[in-house]
C-alpha positions in Angstrom: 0.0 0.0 0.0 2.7 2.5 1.0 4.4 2.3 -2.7 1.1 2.8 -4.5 -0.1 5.5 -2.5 2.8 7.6 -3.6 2.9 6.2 -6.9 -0.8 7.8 -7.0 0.6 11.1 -5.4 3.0 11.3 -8.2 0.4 10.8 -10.7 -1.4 14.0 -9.3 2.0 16.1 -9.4 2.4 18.5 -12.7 3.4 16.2 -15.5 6.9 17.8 -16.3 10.0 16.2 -17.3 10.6 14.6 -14.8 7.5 12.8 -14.0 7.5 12.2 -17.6 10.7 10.4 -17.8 9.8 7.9 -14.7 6.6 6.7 -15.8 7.7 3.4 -16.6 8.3 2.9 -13.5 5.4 4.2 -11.5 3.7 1.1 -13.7 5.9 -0.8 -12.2 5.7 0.0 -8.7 1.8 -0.2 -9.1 2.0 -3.5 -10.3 4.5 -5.2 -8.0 2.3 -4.2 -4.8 -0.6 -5.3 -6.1 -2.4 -3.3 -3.2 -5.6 -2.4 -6.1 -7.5 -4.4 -8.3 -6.9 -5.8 -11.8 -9.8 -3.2 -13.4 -8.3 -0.3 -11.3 -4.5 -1.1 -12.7 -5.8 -1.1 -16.2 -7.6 2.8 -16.0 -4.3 3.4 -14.2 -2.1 2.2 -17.1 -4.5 4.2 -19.4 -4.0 7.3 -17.8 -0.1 6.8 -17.9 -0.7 5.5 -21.8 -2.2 8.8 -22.4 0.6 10.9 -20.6 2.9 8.8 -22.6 1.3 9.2 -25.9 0.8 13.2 -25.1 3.3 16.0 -26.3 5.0 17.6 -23.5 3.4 20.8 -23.7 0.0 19.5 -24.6 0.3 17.1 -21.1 0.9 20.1 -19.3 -1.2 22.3 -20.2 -4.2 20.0 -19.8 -3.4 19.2 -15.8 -3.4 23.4 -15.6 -7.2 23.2 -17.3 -7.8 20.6 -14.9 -6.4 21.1 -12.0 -5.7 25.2 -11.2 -8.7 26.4 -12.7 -11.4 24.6 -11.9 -12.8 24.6 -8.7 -14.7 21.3 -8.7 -11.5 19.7 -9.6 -8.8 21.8 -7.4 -6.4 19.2 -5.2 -6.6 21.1 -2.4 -8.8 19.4 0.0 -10.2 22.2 2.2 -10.7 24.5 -0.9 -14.0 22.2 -1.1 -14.6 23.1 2.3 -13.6 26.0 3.6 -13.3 28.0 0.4 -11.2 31.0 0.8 -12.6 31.7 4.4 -10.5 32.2 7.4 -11.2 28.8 8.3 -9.4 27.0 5.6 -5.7 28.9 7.2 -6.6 27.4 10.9 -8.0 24.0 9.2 -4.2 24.1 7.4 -2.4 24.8 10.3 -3.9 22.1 12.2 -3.0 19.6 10.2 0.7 20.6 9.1 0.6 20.1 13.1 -0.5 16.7 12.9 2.1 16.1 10.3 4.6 17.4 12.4 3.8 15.3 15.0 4.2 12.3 13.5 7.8 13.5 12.1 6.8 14.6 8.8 7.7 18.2 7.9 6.5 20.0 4.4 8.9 21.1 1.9 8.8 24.7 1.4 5.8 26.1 -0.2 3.6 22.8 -0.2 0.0 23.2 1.5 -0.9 20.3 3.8 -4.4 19.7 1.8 -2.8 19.7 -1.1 -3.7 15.6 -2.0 -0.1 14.6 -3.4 1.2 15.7 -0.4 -2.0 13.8 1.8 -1.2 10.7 -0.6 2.8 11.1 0.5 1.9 11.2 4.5 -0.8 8.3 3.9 2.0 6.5 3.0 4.1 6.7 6.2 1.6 5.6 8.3 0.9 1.6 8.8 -1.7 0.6 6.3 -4.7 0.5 9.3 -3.9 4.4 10.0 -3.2 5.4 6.3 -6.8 3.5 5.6 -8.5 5.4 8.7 -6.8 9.1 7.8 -8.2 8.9 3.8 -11.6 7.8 5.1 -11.8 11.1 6.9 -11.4 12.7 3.1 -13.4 10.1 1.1 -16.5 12.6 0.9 -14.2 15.6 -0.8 -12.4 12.9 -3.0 -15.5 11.6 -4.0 -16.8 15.3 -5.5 -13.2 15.6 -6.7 -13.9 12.2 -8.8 -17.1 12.8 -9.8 -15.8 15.9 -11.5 -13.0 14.1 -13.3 -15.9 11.4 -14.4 -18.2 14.5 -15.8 -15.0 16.0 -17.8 -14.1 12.2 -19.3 -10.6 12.8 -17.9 -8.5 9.7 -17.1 -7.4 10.9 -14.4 -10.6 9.7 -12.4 -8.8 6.3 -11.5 -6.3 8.2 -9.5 -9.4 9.4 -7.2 -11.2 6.1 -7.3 -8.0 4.5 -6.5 -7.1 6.4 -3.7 -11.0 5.7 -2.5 -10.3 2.1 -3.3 -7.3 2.3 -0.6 -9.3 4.2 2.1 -12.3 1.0 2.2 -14.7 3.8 0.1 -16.6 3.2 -2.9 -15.6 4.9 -6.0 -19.5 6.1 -7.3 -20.3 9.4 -8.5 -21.9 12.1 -6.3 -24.4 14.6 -7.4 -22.3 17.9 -7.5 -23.4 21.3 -7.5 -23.2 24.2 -10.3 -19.7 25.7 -10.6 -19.4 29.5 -10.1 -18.0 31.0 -12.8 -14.7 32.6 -12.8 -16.2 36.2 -13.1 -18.3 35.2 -10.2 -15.4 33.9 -8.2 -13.5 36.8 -8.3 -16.0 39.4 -8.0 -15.5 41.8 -5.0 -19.0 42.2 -3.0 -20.3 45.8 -3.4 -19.9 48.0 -0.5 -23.4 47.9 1.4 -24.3 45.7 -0.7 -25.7 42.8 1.5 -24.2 39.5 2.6 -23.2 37.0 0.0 -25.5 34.6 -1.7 -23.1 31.7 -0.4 -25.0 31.9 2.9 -28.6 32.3 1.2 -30.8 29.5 1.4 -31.2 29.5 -2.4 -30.1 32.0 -4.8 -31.7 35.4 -5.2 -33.5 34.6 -1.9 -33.8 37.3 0.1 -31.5 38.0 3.2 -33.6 39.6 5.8 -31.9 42.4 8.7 -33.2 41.8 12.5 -32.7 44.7 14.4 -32.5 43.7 18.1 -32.8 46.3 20.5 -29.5 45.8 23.4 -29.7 46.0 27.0 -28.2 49.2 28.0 -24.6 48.2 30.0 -24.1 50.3 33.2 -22.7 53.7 32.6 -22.8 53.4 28.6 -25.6 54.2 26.3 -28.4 51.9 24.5 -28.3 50.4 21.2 -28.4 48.5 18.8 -27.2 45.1 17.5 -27.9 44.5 13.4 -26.9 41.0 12.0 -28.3 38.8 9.2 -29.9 35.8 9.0 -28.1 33.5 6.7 
């Protein structure tokens, strides 16, 4: 199990040189374990046929359509969570902790929810505790695999492969509508509201409670406005 979970990491990583020029081998490593199935293997070896059979450039530039602009899709676990909230920084930090404090320690510049780098811890932990820590992320791997399944990429077996490893079925969620990237970026006007992400469907309306606050001793009354998501 260890070898082909970072086998599968690798096959998330940017298809450079590199990566390119080892490929044979990732086959190999996949093989020799044996920790997946015979029909899991053979969507493996297809995706590595096709980032064989690919130009260089052409290989590339498909994972960056694929993987850093679309949100469905992004590798980054708690993206699918947290979005770009506040929470998603403390949710990191807590896990680069847990890494930490089972001796492994990030390279410069990688993000804990990143999933190579997931795949890469998985596979320092004995196989019952690798299984039990991707279970915890089976529900965002499974959006992240459904996604691949919708755009026919072949890089779905890497996500039902890793859900093969953590004791999940690999079956396709329902999975909702994808902002656009104009909507994504926009900046909220001033005044202008709270954001339909907390509305209970869009265009709903967002109503304002006043609620009249007890006056403290020796300050003055007021009041307290918040919004009902």
């Amino acid at each position: 199990m260890k070898y082909t979970l970072r086998t599968l990491s690798w096959l998330l990583r940017y298809p450079g040189p590199e990566l390119r020029a080892h490929l044979g081998e990732l086959r190999d490593a996949l093989h020799a374990e044996r920790a997946l199935g015979r029909a899991r293997l053979a969507e493996l070896d297809r995706l590595l046929d096709h980032l064989r059979a690919l130009p260089a450039l052409q290989a590339e530039a498909e994972y960056v359509e694929l993987f850093d602009r679309g949100r469905r899709t992004a590798l980054h676990l708690f993206e699918h969570v947290h979005g770009d909230s506040r929470d998603r920084g403390a949710a990191l930090v807590d896990l680069a902790r847990s890494y930490e404090s089972a001796g492994v320690v990030l390279a410069p510049g990688e993000l804990p929810d990143w999933l190579p780098v997931v795949l890469e811890f998985a596979s320092t932990q004995p196989p019952a505790a690798a299984r039990d820590f991707l279970r915890e992320t089976a529900h965002i791997v499974r959006v992240i695999f459904s996604a691949l399944l919708e755009r026919g990429s072949p890089y779905a077996a890497v996500l039902a492969a890793v859900l093969d490893l953590a004791g999940e079925k690999a079956e396709r969620v329902e999975l909702p509508a994808e902002p656009s990237i104009d909507e994504t970026w926009a900046e909220p006007a001033a005044f202008d509201g709270c954001s339909k992400a907390g509305q209970a469907a869009p265009g709903a309306e967002q109503p304002i409670h006043l609620v009249k606050r007890a006056a403290a001793t020796g300050g003055h009354p007021g009041a307290h406005q918040g919004a009902r998501a």
